[in-house]
Structures are given as C-alpha cells and as structure tokens.
mmCIF file of the C-alpha atoms, coordinates in Angstrom:
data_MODEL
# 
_entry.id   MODEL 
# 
loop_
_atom_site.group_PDB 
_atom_site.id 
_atom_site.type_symbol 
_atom_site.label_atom_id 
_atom_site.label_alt_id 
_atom_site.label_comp_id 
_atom_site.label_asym_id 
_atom_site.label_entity_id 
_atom_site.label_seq_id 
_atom_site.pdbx_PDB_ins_code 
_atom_site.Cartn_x 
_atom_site.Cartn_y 
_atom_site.Cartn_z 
_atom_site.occupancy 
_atom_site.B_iso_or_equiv 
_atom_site.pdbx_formal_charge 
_atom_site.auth_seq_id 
_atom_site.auth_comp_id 
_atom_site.auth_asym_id 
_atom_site.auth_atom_id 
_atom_site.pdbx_PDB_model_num 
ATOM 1   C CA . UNK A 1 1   ? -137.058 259.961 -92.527  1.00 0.00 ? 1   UNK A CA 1 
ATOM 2   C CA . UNK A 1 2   ? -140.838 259.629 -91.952  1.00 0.00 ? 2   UNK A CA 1 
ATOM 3   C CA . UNK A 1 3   ? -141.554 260.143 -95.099  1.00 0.00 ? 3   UNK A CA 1 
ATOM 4   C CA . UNK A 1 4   ? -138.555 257.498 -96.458  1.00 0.00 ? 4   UNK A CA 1 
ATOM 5   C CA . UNK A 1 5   ? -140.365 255.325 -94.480  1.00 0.00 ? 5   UNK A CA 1 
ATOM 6   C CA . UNK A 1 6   ? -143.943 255.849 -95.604  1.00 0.00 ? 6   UNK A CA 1 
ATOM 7   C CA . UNK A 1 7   ? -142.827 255.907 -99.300  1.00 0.00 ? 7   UNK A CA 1 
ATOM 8   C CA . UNK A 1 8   ? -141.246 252.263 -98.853  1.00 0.00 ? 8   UNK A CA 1 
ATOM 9   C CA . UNK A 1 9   ? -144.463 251.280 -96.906  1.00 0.00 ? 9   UNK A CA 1 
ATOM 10  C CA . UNK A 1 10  ? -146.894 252.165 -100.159 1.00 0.00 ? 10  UNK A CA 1 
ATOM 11  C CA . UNK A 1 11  ? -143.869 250.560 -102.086 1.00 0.00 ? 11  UNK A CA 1 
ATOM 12  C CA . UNK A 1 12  ? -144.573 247.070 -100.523 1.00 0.00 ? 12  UNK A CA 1 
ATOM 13  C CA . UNK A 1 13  ? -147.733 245.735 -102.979 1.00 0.00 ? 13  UNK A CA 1 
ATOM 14  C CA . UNK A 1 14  ? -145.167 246.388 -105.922 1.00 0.00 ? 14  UNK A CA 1 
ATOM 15  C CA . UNK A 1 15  ? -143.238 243.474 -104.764 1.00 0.00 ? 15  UNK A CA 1 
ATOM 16  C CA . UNK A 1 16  ? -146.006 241.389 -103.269 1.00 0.00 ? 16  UNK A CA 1 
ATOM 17  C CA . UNK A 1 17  ? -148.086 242.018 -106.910 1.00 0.00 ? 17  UNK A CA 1 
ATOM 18  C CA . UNK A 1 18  ? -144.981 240.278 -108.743 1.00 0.00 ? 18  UNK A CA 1 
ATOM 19  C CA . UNK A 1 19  ? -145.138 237.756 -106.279 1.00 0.00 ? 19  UNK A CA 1 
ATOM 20  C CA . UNK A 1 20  ? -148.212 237.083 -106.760 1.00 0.00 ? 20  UNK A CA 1 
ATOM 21  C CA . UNK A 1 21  ? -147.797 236.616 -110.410 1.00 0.00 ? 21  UNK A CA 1 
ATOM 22  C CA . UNK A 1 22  ? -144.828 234.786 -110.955 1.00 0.00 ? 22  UNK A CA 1 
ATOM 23  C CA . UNK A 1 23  ? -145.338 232.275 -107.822 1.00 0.00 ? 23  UNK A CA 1 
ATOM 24  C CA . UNK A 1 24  ? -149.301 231.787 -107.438 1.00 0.00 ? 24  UNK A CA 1 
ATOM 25  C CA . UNK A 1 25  ? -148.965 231.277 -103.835 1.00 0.00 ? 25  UNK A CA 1 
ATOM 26  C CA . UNK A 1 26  ? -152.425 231.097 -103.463 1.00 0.00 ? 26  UNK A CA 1 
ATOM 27  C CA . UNK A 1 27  ? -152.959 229.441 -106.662 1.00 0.00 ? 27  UNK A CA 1 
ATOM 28  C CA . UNK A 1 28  ? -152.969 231.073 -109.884 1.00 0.00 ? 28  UNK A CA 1 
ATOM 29  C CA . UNK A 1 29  ? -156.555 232.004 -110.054 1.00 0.00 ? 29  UNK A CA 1 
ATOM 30  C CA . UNK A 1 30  ? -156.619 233.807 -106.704 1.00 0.00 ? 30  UNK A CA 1 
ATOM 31  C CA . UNK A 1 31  ? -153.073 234.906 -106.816 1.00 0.00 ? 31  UNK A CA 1 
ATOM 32  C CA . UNK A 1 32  ? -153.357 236.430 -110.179 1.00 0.00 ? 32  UNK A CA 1 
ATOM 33  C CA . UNK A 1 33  ? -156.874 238.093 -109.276 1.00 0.00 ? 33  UNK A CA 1 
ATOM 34  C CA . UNK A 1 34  ? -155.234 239.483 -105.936 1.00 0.00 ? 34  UNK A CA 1 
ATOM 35  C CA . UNK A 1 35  ? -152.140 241.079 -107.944 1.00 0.00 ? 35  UNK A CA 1 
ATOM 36  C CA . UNK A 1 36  ? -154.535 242.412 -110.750 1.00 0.00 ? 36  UNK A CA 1 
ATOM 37  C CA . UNK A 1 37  ? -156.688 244.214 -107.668 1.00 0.00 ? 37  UNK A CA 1 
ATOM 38  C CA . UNK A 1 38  ? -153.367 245.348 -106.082 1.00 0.00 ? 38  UNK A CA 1 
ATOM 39  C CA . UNK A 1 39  ? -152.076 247.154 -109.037 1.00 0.00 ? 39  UNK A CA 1 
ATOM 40  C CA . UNK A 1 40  ? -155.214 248.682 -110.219 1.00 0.00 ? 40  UNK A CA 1 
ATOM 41  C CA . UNK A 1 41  ? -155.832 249.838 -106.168 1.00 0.00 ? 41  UNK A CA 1 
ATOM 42  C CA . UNK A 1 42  ? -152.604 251.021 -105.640 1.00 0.00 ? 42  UNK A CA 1 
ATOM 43  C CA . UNK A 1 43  ? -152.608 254.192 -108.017 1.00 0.00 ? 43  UNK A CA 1 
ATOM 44  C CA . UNK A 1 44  ? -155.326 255.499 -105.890 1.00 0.00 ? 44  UNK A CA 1 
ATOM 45  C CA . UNK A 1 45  ? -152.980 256.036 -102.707 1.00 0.00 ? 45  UNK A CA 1 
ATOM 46  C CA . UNK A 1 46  ? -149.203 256.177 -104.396 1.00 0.00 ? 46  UNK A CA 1 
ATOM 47  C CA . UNK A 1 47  ? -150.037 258.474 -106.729 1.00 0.00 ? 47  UNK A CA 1 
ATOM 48  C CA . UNK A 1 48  ? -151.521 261.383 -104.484 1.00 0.00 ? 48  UNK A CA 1 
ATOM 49  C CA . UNK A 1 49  ? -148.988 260.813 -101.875 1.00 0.00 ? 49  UNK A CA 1 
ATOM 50  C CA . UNK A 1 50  ? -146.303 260.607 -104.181 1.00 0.00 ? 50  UNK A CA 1 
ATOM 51  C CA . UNK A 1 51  ? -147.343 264.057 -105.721 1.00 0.00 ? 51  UNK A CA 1 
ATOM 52  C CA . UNK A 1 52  ? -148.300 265.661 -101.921 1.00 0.00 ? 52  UNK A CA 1 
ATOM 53  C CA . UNK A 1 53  ? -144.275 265.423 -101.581 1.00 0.00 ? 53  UNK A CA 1 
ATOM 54  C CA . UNK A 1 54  ? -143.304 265.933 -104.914 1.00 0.00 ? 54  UNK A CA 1 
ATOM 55  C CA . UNK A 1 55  ? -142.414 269.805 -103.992 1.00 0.00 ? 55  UNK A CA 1 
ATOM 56  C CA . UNK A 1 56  ? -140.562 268.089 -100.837 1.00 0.00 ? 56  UNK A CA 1 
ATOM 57  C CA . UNK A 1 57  ? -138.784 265.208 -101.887 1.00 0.00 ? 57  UNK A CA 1 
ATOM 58  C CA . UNK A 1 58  ? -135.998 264.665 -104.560 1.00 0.00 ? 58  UNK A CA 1 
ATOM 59  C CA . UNK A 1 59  ? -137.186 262.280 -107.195 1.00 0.00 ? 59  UNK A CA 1 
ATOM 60  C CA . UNK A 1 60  ? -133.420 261.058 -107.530 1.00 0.00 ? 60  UNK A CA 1 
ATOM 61  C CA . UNK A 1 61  ? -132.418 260.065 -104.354 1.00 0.00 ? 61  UNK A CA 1 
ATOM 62  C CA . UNK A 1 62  ? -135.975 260.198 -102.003 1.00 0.00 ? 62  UNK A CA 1 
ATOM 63  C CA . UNK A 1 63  ? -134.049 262.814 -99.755  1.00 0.00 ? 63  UNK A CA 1 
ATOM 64  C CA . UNK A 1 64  ? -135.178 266.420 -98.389  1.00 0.00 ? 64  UNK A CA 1 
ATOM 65  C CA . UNK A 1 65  ? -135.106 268.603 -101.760 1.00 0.00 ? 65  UNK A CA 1 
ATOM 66  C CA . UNK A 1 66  ? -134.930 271.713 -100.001 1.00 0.00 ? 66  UNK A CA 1 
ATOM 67  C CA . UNK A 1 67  ? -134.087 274.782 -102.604 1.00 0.00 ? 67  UNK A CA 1 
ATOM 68  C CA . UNK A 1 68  ? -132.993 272.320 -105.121 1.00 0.00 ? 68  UNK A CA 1 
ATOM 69  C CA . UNK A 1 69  ? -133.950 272.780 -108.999 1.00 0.00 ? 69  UNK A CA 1 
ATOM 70  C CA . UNK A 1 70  ? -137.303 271.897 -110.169 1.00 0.00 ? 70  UNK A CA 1 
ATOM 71  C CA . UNK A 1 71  ? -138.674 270.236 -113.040 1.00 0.00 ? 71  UNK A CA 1 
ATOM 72  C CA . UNK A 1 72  ? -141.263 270.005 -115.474 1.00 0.00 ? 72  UNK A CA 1 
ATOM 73  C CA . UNK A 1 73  ? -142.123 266.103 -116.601 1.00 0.00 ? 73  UNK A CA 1 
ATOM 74  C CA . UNK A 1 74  ? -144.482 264.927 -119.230 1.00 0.00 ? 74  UNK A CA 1 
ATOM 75  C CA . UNK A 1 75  ? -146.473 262.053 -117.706 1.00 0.00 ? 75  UNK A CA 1 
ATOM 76  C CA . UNK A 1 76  ? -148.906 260.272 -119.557 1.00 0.00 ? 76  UNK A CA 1 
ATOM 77  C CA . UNK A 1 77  ? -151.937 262.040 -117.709 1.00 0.00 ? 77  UNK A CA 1 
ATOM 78  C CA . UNK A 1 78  ? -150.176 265.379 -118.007 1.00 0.00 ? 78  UNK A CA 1 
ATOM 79  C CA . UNK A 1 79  ? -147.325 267.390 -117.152 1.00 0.00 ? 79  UNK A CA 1 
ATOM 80  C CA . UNK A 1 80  ? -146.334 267.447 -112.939 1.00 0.00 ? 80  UNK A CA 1 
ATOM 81  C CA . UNK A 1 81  ? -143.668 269.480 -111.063 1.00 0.00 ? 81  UNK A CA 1 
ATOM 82  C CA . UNK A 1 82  ? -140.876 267.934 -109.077 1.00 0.00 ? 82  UNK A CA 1 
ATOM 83  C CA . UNK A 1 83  ? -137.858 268.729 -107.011 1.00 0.00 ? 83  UNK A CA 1 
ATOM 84  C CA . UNK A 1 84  ? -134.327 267.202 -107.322 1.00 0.00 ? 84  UNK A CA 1 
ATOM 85  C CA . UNK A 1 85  ? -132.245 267.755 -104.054 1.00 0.00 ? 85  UNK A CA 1 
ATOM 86  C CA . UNK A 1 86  ? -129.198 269.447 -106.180 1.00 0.00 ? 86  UNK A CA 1 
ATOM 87  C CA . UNK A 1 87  ? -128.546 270.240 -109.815 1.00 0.00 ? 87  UNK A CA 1 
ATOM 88  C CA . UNK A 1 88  ? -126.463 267.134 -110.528 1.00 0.00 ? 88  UNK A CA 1 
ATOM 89  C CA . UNK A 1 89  ? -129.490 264.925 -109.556 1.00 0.00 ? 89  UNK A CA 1 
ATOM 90  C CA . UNK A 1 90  ? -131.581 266.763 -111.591 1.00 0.00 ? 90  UNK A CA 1 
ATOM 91  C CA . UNK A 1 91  ? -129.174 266.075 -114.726 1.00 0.00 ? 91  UNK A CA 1 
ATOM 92  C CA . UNK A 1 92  ? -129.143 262.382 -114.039 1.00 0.00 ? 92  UNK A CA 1 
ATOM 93  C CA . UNK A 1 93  ? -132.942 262.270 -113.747 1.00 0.00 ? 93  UNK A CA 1 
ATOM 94  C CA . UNK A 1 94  ? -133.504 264.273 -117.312 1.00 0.00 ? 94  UNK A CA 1 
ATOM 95  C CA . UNK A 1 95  ? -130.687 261.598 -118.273 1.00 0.00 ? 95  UNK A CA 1 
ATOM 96  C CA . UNK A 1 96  ? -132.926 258.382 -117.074 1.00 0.00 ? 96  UNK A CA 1 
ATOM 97  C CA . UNK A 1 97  ? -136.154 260.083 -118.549 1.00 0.00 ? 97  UNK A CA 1 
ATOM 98  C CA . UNK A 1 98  ? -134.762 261.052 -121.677 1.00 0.00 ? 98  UNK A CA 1 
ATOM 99  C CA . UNK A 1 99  ? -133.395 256.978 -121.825 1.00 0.00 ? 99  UNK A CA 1 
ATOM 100 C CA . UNK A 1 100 ? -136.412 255.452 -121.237 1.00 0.00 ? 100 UNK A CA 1 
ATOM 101 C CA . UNK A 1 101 ? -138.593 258.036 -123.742 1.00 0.00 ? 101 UNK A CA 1 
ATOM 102 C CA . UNK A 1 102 ? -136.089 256.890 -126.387 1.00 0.00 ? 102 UNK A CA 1 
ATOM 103 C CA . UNK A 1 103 ? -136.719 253.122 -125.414 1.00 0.00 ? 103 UNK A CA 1 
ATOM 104 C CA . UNK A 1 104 ? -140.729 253.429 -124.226 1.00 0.00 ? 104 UNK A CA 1 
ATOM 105 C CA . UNK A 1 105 ? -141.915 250.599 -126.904 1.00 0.00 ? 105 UNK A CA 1 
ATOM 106 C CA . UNK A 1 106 ? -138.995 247.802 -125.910 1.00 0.00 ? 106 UNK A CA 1 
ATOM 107 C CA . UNK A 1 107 ? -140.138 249.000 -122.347 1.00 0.00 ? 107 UNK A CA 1 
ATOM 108 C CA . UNK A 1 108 ? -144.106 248.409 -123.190 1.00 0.00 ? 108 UNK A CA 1 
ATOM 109 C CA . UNK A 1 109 ? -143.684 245.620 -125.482 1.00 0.00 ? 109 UNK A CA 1 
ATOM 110 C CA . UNK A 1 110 ? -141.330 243.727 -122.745 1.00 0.00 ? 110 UNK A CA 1 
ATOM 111 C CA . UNK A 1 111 ? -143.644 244.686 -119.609 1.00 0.00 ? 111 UNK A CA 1 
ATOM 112 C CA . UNK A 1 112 ? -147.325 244.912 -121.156 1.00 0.00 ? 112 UNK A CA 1 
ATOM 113 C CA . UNK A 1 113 ? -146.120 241.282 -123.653 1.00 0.00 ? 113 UNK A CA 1 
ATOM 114 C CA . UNK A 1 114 ? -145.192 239.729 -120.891 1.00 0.00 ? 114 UNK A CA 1 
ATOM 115 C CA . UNK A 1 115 ? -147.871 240.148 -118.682 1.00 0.00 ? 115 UNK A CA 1 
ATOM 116 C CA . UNK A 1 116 ? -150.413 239.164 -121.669 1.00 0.00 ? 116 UNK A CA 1 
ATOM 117 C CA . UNK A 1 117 ? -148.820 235.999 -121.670 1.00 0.00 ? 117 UNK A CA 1 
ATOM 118 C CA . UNK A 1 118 ? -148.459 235.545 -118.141 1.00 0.00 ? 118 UNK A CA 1 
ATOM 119 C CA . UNK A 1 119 ? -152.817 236.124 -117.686 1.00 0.00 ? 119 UNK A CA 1 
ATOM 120 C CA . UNK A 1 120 ? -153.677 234.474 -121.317 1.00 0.00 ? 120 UNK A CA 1 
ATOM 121 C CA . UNK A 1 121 ? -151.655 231.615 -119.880 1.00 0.00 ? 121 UNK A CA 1 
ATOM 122 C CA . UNK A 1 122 ? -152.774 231.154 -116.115 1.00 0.00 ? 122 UNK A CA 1 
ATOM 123 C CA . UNK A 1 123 ? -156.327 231.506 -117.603 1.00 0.00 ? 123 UNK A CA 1 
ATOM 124 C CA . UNK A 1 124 ? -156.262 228.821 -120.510 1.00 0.00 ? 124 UNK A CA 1 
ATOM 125 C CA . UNK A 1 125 ? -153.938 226.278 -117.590 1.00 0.00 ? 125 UNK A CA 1 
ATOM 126 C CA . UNK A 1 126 ? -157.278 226.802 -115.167 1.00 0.00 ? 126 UNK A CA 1 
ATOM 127 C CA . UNK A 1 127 ? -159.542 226.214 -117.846 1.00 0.00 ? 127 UNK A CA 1 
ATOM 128 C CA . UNK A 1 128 ? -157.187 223.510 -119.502 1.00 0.00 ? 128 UNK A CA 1 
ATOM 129 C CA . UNK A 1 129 ? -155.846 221.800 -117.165 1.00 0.00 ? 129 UNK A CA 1 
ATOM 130 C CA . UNK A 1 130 ? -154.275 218.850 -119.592 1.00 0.00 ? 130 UNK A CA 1 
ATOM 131 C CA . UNK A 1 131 ? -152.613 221.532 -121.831 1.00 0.00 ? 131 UNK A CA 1 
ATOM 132 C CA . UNK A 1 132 ? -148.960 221.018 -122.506 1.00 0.00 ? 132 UNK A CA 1 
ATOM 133 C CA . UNK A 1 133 ? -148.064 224.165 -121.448 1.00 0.00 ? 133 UNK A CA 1 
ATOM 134 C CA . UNK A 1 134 ? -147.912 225.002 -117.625 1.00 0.00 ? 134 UNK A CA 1 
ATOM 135 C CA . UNK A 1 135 ? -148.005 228.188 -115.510 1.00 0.00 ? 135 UNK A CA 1 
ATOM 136 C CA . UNK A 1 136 ? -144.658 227.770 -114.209 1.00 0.00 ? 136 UNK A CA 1 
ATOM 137 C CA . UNK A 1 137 ? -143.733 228.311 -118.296 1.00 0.00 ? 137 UNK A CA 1 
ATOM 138 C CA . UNK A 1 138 ? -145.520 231.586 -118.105 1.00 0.00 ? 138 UNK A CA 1 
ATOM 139 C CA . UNK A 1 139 ? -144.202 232.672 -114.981 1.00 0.00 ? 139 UNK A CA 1 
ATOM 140 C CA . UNK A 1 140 ? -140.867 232.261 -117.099 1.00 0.00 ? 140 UNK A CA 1 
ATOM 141 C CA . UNK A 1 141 ? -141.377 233.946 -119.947 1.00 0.00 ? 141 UNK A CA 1 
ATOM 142 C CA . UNK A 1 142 ? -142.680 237.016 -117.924 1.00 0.00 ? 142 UNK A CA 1 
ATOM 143 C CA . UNK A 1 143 ? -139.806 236.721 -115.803 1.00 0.00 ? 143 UNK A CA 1 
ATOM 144 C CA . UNK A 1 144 ? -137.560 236.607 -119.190 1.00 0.00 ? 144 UNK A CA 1 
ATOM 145 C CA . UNK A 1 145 ? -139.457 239.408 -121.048 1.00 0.00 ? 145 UNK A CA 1 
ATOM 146 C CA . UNK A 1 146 ? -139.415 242.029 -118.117 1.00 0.00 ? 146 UNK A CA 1 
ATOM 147 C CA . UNK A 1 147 ? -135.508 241.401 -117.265 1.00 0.00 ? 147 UNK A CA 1 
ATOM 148 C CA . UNK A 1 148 ? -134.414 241.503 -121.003 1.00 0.00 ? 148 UNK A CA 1 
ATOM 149 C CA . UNK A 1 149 ? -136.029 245.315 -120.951 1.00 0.00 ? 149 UNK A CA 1 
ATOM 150 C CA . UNK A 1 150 ? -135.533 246.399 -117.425 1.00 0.00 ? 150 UNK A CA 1 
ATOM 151 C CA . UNK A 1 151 ? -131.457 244.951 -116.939 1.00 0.00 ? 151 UNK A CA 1 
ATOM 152 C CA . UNK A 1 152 ? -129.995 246.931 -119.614 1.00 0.00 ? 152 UNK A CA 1 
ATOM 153 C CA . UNK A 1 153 ? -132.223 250.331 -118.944 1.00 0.00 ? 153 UNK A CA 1 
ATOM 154 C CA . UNK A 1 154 ? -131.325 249.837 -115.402 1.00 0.00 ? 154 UNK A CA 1 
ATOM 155 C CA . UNK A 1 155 ? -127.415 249.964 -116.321 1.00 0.00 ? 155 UNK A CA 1 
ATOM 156 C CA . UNK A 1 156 ? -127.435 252.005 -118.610 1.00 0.00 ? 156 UNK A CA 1 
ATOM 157 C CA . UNK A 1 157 ? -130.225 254.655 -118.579 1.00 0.00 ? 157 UNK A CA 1 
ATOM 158 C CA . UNK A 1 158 ? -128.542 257.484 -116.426 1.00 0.00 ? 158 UNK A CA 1 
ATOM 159 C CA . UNK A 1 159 ? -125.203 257.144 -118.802 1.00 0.00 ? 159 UNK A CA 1 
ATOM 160 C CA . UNK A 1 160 ? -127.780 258.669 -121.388 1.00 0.00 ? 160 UNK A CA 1 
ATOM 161 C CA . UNK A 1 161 ? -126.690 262.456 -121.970 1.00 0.00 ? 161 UNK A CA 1 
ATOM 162 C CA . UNK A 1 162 ? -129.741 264.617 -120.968 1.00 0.00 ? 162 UNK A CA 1 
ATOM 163 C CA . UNK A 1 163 ? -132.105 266.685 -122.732 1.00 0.00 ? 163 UNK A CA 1 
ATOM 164 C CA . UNK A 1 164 ? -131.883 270.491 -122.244 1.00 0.00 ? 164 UNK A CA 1 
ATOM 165 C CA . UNK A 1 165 ? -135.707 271.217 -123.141 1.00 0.00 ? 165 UNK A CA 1 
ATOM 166 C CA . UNK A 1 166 ? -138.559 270.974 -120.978 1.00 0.00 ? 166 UNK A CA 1 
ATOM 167 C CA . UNK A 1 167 ? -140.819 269.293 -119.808 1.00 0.00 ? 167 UNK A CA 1 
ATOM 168 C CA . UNK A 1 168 ? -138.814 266.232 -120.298 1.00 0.00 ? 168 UNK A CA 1 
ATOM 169 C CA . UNK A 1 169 ? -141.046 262.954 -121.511 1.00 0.00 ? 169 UNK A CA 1 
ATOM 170 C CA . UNK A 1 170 ? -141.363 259.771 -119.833 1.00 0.00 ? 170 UNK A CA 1 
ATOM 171 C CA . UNK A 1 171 ? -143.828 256.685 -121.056 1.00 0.00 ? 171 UNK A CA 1 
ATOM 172 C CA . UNK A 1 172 ? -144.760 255.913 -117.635 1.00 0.00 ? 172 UNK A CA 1 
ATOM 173 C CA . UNK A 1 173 ? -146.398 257.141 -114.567 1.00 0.00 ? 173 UNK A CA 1 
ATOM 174 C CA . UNK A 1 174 ? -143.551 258.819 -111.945 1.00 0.00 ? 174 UNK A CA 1 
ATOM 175 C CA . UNK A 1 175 ? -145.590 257.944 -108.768 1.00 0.00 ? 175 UNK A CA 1 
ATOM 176 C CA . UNK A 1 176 ? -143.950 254.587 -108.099 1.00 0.00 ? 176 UNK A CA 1 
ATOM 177 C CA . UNK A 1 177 ? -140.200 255.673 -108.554 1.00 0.00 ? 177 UNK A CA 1 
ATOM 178 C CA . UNK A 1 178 ? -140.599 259.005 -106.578 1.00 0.00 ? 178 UNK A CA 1 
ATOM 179 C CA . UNK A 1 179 ? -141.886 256.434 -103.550 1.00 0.00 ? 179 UNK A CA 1 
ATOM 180 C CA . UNK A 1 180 ? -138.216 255.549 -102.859 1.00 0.00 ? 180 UNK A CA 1 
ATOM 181 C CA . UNK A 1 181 ? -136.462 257.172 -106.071 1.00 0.00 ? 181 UNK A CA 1 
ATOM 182 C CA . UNK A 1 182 ? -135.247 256.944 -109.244 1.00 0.00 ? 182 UNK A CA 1 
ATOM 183 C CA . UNK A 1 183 ? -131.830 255.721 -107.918 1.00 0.00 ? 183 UNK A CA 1 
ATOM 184 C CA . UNK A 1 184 ? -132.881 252.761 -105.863 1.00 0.00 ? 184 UNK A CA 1 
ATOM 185 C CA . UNK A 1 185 ? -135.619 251.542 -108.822 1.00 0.00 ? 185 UNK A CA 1 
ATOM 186 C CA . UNK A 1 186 ? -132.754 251.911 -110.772 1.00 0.00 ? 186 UNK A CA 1 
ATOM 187 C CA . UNK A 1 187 ? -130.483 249.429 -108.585 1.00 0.00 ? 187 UNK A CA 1 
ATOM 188 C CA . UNK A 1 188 ? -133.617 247.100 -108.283 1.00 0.00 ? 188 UNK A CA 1 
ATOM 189 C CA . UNK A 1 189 ? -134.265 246.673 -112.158 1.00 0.00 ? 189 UNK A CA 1 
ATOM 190 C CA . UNK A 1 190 ? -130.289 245.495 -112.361 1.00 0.00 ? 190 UNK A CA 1 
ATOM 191 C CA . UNK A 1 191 ? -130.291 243.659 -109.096 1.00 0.00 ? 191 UNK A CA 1 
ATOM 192 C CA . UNK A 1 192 ? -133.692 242.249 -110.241 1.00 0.00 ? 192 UNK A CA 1 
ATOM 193 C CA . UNK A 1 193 ? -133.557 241.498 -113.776 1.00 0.00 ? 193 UNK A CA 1 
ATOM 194 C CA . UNK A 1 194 ? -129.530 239.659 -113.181 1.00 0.00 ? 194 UNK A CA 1 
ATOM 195 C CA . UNK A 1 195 ? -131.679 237.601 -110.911 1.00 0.00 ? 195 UNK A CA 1 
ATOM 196 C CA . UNK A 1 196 ? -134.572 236.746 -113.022 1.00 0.00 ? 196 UNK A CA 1 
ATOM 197 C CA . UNK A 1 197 ? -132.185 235.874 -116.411 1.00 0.00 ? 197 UNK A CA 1 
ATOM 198 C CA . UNK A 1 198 ? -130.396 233.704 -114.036 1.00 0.00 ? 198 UNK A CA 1 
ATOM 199 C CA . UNK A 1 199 ? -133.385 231.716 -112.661 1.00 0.00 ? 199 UNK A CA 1 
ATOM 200 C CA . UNK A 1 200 ? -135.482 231.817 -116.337 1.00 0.00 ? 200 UNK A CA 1 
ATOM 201 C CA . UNK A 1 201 ? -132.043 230.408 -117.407 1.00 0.00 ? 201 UNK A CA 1 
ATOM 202 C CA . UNK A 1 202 ? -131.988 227.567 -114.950 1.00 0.00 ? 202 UNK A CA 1 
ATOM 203 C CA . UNK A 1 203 ? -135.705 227.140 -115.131 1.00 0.00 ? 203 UNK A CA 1 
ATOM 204 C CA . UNK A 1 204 ? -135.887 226.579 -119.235 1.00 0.00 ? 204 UNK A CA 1 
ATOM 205 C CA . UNK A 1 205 ? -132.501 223.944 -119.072 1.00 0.00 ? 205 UNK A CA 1 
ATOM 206 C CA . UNK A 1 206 ? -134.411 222.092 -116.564 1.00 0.00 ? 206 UNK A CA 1 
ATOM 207 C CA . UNK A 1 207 ? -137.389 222.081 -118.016 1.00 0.00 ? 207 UNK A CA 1 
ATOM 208 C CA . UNK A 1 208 ? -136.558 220.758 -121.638 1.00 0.00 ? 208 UNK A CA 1 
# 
C-alpha cells in the first residue's frame, strides 16, 4: 500500500504538466516553461524509484509481485528486469508492449507532433500577439493529436496477441506506467482521450 501510494504521489506532475499545457493557468509563457521543467525534472526521481521496485511490484496491476514471472523489456536506454504478479499479467503486458512497438511512430508522431505545435504555437501567440491563430487553437490540436493515438491503443492494445521472444520492445520509457501500472494508464488513455475528442469536438464547432 505504501508504495501504491508513493507511486501515485510521483504520478501527480504527469497530470499537472498537461495542465499546464493545454490550460496556461499561469499564462502560456510561464505555464508552458513550468510543464517543460516538470517533465524534464521528473525522470530524475520516477525513474529510479520506479526501477528500486521493479523486482517488487507488478508492472500490470502496481500490486505485490511476489514469486511471479519476470521479464526482460527493451527500453530505449537499454534492456531492465521486471516482475508481473502472475503469469496471466505477464501475457497481457508482452500483449500491450508488443501493441505499442507495432504502433511506436503513430504513437511519436501523435505525442511528439502535437506538442511541436502546441510550443511553436504558444511561442509565435507571445511574440505575435495579433496573429489569427490563438493558443486555445493549439491547446486543441494537441488535445486532438494525443487522443486520436492514445484512445484506440488504450482499447485495444492488450487484445494484441503477445510475443513469445524476449526481451520484448517498447518505444517508450516504462518508469511512468510501472508508477501505478500498465492497467490503470491503460484506463486513463481511454477515459482520457473519449474526453479530449469530445471537448476538441465542441471546442472546433464553436470556434468556426
């Protein structure tokens, strides 16, 4: 439980960075400088306590792994060891890593595109501030751009029939899925991205 509870603690400045972006609370300067700062700063603490419980934890679920299986993953910076709680976990995790290594550039191109636009924007708006185009635009495209990636992995990635070899490849760091696990990102990039093609929805048949 304590470490549940830690885990969704150094979760927190995920949600707070896309905040930041896509509502410029503190205006988009600040807010966008904040986020950027938040994301680069929070590797340095997720990702060591993420892999200090790696042998503990079950990447799937976030529970006690115990004796469950273990597995070999391909990370960008290099191959790490984790623990699934039972072997029917570990199946859907090689399932959901297999899904998004088949899909890693729709993933990139949605995420990295859409935060390009999002900064290119909020920078030419602060320098510009009589261009056509406003921040709130930006703040829907990158809305529009991460959902259209993130809803349909997030429904349908762990339907994907696992890979047998190993180490299984992902495009993308583990540390910030293993902080609550693979399951519950999963559930927020559906509950998420159903949320953000609703509102980008409204937002563009208001706006024109």
């Amino acid at each position: 439980m304590k470490d549940r509870l830690l885990g969704l603690l150094l979760f927190l400045p995920v949600p707070a960075v896309l905040w930041l972006f896509t509502r410029a609370p503190l205006g988009v300067v600040a807010s966008l400088s904040i986020g950027i700062l938040l994301m680069a700063s929070h590797r340095l603490y997720a990702r060591p306590f993420s892999l200090s419980r790696a042998p503990l934890r079950c990447l799937w679920c976030g529970g006690p792994a115990k004796d469950g299986p273990r597995l070999t993953i391909e990370e960008p910076s290099g191959p790490t060891e984790w623990r699934a709680c039972r072997p029917s976990h570990a199946v859907r995790l090689k399932a959901v890593f297999s899904a998004a290594h088949l899909a890693r550039w729709p993933l990139r191109i949605g995420i990295l595109g859409g935060l390009l636009v999002l900064f290119g924007t909020g920078a030419a708006t602060s320098l510009a501030p009589a261009l056509p185009v406003r921040f709130t635009d930006a703040s829907a495209l990158f809305r529009l751009a991460v959902a259209l990636v993130v809803t349909p992995f997030g429904w349908l990635a762990s339907l994907r029939r696992p890979v047998d070899t190993e180490p299984v490849r992902v495009p993308f760091p583990l540390h910030i899925q293993a902080l609550i696990g693979t399951a519950f990102m999963l559930w927020l990039f559906r509950i998420v991205g159903i949320v953000w093609l609703a509102a980008t929805a409204s937002y563009f048949a208001h706006r024109f």
